[in-house]
C-alpha positions as CSV (number, residue, x, y, z in Angstrom):
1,X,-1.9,3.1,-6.4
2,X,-2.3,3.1,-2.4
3,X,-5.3,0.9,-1.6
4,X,-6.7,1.0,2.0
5,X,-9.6,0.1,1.5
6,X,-11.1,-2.8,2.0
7,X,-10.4,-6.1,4.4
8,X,-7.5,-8.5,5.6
9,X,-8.5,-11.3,7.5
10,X,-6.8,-14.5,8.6
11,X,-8.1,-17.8,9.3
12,X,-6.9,-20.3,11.7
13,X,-8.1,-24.1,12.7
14,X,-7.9,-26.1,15.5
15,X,-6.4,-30.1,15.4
16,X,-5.5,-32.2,18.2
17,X,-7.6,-34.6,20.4
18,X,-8.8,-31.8,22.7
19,X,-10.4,-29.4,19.6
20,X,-13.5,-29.5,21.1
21,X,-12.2,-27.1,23.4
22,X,-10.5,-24.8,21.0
23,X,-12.3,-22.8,18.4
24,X,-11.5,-21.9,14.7
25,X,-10.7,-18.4,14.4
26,X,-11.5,-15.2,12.4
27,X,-8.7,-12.6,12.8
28,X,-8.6,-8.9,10.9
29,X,-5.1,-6.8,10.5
30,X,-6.7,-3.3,11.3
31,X,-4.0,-1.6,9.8
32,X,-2.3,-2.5,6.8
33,X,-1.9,-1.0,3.2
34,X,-1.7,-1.9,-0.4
35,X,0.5,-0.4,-3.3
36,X,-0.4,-2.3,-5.8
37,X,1.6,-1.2,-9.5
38,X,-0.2,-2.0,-12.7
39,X,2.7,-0.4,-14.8
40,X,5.5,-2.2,-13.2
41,X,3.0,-5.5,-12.6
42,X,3.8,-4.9,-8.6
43,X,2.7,-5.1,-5.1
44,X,3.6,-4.5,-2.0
45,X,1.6,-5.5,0.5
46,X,2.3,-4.2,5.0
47,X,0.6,-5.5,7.5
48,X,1.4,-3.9,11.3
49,X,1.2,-6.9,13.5
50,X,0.0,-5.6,16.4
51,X,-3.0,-4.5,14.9
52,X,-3.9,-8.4,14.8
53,X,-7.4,-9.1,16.6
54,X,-9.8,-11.2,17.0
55,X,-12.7,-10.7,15.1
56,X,-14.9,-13.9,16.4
57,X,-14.7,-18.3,16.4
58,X,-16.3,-20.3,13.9
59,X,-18.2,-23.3,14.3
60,X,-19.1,-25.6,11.5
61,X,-17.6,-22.9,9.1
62,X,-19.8,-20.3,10.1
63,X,-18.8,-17.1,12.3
64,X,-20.1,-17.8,16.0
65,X,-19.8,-14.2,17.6
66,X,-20.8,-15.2,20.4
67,X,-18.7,-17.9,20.8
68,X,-15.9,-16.1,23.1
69,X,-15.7,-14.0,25.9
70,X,-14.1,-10.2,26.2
71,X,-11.6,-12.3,28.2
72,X,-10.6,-15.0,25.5
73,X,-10.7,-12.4,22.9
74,X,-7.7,-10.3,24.7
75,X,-6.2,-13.5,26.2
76,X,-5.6,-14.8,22.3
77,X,-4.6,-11.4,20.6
78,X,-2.1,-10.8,23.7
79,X,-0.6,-14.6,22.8
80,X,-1.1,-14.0,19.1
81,X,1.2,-11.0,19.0
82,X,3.8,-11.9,21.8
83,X,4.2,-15.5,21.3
84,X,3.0,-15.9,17.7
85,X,3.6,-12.8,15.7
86,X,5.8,-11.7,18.4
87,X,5.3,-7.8,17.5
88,X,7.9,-6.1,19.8
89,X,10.8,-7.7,17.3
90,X,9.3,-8.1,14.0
91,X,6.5,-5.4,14.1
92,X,5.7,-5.6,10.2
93,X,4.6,-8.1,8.0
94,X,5.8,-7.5,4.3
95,X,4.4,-9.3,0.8
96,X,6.3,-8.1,-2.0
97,X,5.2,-9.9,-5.5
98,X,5.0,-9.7,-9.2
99,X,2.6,-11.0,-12.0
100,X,2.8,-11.6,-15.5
101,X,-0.2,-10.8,-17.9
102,X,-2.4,-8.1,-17.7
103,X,-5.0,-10.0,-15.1
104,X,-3.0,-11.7,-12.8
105,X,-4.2,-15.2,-11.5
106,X,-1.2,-16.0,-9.5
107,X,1.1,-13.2,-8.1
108,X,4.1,-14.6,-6.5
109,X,6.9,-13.1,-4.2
110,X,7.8,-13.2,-1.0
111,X,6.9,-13.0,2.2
112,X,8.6,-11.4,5.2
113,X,7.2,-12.2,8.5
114,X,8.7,-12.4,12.2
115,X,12.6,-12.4,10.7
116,X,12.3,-14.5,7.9
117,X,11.3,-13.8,3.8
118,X,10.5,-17.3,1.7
119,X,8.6,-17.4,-1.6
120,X,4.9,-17.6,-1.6
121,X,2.0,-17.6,-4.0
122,X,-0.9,-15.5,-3.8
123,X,-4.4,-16.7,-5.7
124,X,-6.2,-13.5,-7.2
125,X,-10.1,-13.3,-7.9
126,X,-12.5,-11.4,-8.6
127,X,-15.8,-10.9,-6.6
128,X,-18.4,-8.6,-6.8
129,X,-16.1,-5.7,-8.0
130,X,-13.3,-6.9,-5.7
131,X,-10.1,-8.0,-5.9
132,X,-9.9,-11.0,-3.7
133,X,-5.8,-12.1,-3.1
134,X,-5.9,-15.6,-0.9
135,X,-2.4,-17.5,0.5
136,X,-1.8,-20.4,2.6
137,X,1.0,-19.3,5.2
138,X,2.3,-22.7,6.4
139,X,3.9,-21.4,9.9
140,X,6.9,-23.6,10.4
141,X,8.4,-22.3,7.3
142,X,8.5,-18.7,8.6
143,X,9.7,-20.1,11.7
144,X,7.1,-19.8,14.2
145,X,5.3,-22.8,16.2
146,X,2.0,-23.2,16.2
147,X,0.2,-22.4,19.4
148,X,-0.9,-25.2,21.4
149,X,-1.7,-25.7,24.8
150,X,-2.7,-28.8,27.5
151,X,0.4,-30.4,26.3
152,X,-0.5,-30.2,22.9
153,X,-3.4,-32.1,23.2
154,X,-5.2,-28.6,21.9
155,X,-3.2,-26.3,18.8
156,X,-3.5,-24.7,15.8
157,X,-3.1,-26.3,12.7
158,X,0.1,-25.4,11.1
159,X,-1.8,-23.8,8.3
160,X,-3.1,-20.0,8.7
161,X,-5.1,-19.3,5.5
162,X,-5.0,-15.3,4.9
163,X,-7.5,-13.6,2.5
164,X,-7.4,-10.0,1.5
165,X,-10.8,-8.1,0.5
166,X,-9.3,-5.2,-2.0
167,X,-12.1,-2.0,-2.8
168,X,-11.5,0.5,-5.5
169,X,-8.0,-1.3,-6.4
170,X,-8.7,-0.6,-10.2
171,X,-6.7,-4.0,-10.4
């Protein structure tokens, strides 16, 4: 079953003695897709990087729209998908997985994103008639430095936490 509904959002965090400066971030994947195989207990999850934007900061773990300007907004999806993601090479992002049981917990695979596929875990849950998949993507191991700027006094934790909202998945 092809699921498009729903939401896939990323979260990142700030470190460094300069964070005061930075913000936590709320980033959605506008386009993206689901197959997700009850029969065959698969899924494959695509992600088109350059469809990677900012949605808002977060202060105190709470969304702070107003937090950034139009400017920072296009200033950090332009470094997001050139230097992070780097989109013009490695335009997709693919999570290909399997689970055992009939309601899956855990589903793991692996993860292919800007040239490189390792193993991961996702965490599956239910909420309110959704299925919610959650996975830590540690960003060394795929082989991409975490952004950081005034001499790296200012950067983004290593970890990007990644959490996708799944509607109508019959899952």
């Amino acid at each position: 079953m092809m699921i498009t509904e729903g939401e896939c959002r990323l979260f990142t965090f700030k470190e460094g003695a300069l964070s005061a400066l930075g913000h936590d971030l709320v980033l959605r994947a506008a386009r993206w897709s689901v197959d997700l195989r009850r029969e065959s207990r698969t899924v494959t999850a695509r992600v088109e990087a350059a469809s990677v934007a900012v949605v808002c900061a977060r202060r105190h773990g709470a969304d702070d729209p107003d937090a950034l300007s139009s400017g920072d907004r296009a200033k950090i999806e332009r470094t997001a998908r050139s230097e992070v993601l780097r989109v013009e090479r490695f335009p997709e992002v693919v999570f290909e997985g399997r689970w055992e049981g009939d309601e899956p917990s855990v589903v793991g695979g692996t993860l292919a994103l800007c040239g490189v596929t390792r193993p991961i875990e996702v965490r599956v849950s239910r909420s309110e008639g959704r299925l919610v998949c959650r996975a830590t993507v540690h960003q060394p191991d795929w082989g991409i430095t975490p952004y950081h700027a005034m001499l790296g006094a200012l950067r983004v934790q290593a970890d990007v936490q990644v959490e996708w909202t799944l509607a109508g998945s019959g899952a």
